[in-house]
C-alpha positions as CSV (number, residue, x, y, z in Angstrom):
1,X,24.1,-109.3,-3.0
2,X,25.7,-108.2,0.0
3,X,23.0,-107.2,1.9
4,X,22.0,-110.9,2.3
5,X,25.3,-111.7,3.1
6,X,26.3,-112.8,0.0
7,X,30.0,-110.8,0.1
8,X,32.2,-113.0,-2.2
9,X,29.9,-111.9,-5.1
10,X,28.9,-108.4,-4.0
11,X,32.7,-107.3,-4.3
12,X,33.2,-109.7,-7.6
13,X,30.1,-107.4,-8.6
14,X,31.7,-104.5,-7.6
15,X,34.9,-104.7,-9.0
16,X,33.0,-105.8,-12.8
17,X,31.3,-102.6,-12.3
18,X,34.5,-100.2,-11.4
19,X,36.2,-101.9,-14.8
20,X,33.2,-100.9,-16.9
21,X,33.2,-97.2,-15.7
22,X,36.1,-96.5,-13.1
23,X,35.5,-93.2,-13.1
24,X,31.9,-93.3,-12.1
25,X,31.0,-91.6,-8.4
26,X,28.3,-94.2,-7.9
27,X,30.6,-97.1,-8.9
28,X,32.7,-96.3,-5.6
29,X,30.0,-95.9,-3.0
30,X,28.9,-98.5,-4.0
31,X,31.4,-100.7,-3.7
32,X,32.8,-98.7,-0.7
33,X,29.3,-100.0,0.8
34,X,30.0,-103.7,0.0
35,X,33.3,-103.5,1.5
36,X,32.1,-101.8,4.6
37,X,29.1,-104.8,5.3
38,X,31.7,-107.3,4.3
39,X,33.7,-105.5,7.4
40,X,36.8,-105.2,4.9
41,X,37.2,-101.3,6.0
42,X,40.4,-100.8,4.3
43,X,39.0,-101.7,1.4
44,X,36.1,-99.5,1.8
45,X,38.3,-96.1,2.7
46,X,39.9,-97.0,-0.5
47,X,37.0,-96.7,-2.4
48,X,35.5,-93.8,-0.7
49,X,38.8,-91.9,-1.0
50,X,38.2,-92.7,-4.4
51,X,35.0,-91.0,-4.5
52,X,36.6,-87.9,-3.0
53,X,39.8,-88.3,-5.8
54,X,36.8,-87.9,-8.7
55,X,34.6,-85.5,-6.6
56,X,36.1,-83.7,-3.8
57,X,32.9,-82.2,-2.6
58,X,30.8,-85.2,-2.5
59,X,29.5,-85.3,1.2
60,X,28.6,-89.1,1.3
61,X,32.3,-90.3,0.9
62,X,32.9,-88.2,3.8
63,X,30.0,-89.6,6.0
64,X,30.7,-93.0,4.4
65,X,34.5,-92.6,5.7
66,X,33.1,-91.9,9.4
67,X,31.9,-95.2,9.3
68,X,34.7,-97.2,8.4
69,X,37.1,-95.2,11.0
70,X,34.4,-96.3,14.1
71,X,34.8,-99.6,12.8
72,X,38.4,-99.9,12.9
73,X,37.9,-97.8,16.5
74,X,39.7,-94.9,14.6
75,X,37.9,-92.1,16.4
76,X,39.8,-89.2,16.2
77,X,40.5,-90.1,12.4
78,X,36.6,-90.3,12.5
79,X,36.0,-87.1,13.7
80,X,38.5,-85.4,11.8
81,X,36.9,-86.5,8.4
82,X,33.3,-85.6,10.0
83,X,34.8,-81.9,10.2
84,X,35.1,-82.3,6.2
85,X,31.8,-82.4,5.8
86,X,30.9,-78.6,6.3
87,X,27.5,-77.7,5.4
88,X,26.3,-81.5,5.4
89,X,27.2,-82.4,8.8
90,X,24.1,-81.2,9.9
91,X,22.2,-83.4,7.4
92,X,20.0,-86.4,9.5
93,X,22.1,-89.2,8.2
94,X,25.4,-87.3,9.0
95,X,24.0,-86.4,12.1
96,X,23.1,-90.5,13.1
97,X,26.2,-91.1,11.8
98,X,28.1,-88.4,14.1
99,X,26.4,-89.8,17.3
100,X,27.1,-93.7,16.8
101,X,31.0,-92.2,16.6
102,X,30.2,-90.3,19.4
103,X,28.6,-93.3,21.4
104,X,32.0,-95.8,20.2
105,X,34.1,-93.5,21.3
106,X,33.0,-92.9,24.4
107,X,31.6,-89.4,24.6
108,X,28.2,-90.3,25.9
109,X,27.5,-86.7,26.3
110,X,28.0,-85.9,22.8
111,X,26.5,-88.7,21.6
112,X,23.3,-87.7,23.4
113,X,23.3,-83.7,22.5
114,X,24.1,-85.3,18.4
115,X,20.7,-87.8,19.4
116,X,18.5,-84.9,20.3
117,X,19.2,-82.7,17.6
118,X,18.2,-85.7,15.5
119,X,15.1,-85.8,17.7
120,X,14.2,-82.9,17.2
121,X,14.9,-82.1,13.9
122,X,12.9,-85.3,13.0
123,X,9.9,-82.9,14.4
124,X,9.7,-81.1,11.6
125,X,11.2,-83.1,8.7
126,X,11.3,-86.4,7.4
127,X,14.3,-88.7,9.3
128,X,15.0,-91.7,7.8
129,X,14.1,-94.0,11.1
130,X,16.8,-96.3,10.0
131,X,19.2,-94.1,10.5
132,X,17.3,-93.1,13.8
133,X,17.7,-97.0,15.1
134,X,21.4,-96.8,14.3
135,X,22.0,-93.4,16.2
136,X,20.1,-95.3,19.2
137,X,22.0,-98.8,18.5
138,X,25.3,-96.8,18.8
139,X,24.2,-95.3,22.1
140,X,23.0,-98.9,23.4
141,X,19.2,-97.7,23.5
142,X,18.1,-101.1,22.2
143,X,14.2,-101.1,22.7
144,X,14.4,-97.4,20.9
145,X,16.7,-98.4,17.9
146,X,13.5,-101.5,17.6
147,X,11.1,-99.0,17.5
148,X,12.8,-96.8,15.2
149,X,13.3,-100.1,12.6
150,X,9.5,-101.0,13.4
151,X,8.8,-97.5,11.9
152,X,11.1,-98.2,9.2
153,X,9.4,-101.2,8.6
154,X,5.8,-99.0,8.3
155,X,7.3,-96.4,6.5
156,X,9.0,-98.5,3.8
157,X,12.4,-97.1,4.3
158,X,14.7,-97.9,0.8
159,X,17.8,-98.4,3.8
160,X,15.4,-101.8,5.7
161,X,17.3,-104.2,3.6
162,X,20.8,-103.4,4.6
163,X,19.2,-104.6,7.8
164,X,21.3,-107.9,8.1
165,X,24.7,-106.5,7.1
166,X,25.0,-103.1,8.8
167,X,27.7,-103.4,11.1
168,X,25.6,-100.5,13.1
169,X,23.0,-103.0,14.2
170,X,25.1,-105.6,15.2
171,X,24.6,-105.4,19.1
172,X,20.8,-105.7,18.0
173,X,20.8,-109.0,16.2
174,X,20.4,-111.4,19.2
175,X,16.9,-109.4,19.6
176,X,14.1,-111.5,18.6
177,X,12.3,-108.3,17.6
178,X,15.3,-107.3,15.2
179,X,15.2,-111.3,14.0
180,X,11.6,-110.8,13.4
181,X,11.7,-107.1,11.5
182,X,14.4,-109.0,8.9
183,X,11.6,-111.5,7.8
184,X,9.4,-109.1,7.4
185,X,11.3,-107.3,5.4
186,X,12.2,-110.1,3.5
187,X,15.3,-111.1,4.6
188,X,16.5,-114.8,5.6
C-alpha cells in the first residue's frame, strides 16, 4: 500500500501486523519502511530501533536508520549509526546508502570515492541498479540515476516498485523519463 502512496492504510497495516506478532524482526522493517515513504522518520527510527531492541546484530536496521537521519538532515547521527554496521557497511546497498549521506551532507568527495567503489564492485557482482540510481540521485547525477532505473526496469529489480515513494528519488520525479519508468512498472 504505501508504495502507491496509499500511507493512511500502509501504517494501519502495519500497526495490525506489529499487534499480531510484536516481536517479529520483519514486522519492524517493515513498518519502519512505511514510515520512512510516508516521510514520518521519527516514527520510522522507532521501529528500526526496534529491530535492533529484538536483534542487535541485524545490519538492515542500521542501514535503514541512515536513511531516516539524511532525511531529517541528521548527518553526523547518520554516519555515526553507518559505523555500526561493521562488516556490512561494505555491502552494495550499504554502500548506496553511505554515498547519498555523503552527497546530503555535503562531502562530494566522499560521496564520489563511496560511488566508485559501488562502480566497481558492481564489475564483478550483481548491484541492485536501484540502489545504483539512488547513490547517483543523491550525488545529483540525474541522466545516470535514469539509466540505472532503466536497467532496473530490464532486470526486474524486486526494489522498482518503491519507485514513487522513495524519498531518494525525489529530485528525479519531475523527469519525464522517471514519469515514464513508473508506468512501466506499473505504477499510477
Amino acid at each position: 500500500m504505501a508504495q502507491t502512496g496509499r500511507f493512511t492504510d500502509g501504517i494501519s497495516e502495519s500497526k495490525q501486523d506489529e499487534a499480531l506478532d510484536p516481536l517479529s524482526v520483519s514486522v519492524h522493517i517493515n513498518a519502519g519502511w512505511v514510515y520512512y515513504v510516508a516521510r514520518q522518520n521519527e516514527n520510522a527510527l522507532q521501529e528500526w530501533r526496534k529491530v535492533l531492541d529484538l536483534e542487535p546484530a541485524a545490519p538492515i536496521a542500521h542501514t535503514s536508520i541512515w536513511m531516516a537521519y539524511v532525511e531529517k538532515s541528521e548527518f553526523r547521527e547518520a554516519l555515526a549509526e553507518s559505523a555500526k554496521a561493521g562488516n556490512y557497511r561494505d555491502s552494495p546497498l550499504n554502500l548506496a546508502i553511505l554515498a547519498g549521506v555523503y552527497a546530503a551532507s555535503g562531502k562530494t568527495a566522499a560521496a564520489k570515492q563511496v560511488l566508485a567503489r559501488l562502480t566497481e564492485l558492481a564489475k564483478h557482482r550483481y548491484v541492485c541498479p536501484y540502489e545504483m540510481a539512488t547513490a547517483h540521485a543523491g550525488l545529483g547525477n540525474h541522466d545516470e540515476a535514469i539509466r540505472w532505473l532503466e536497467k532496473g526496469v530490464q532486470v526486474r529489480s524486486v526494489c522498482m516498485p518503491d519507485l514513487k515513494t522513495d524519498p531518494r528519488l525525489d529530485s528525479l520525479r519531475s523527469d519525464a523519463r522517471f514519469q515514464k519508468i513508473a508506468r512501466t512498472v506499473g505504477l499510477p
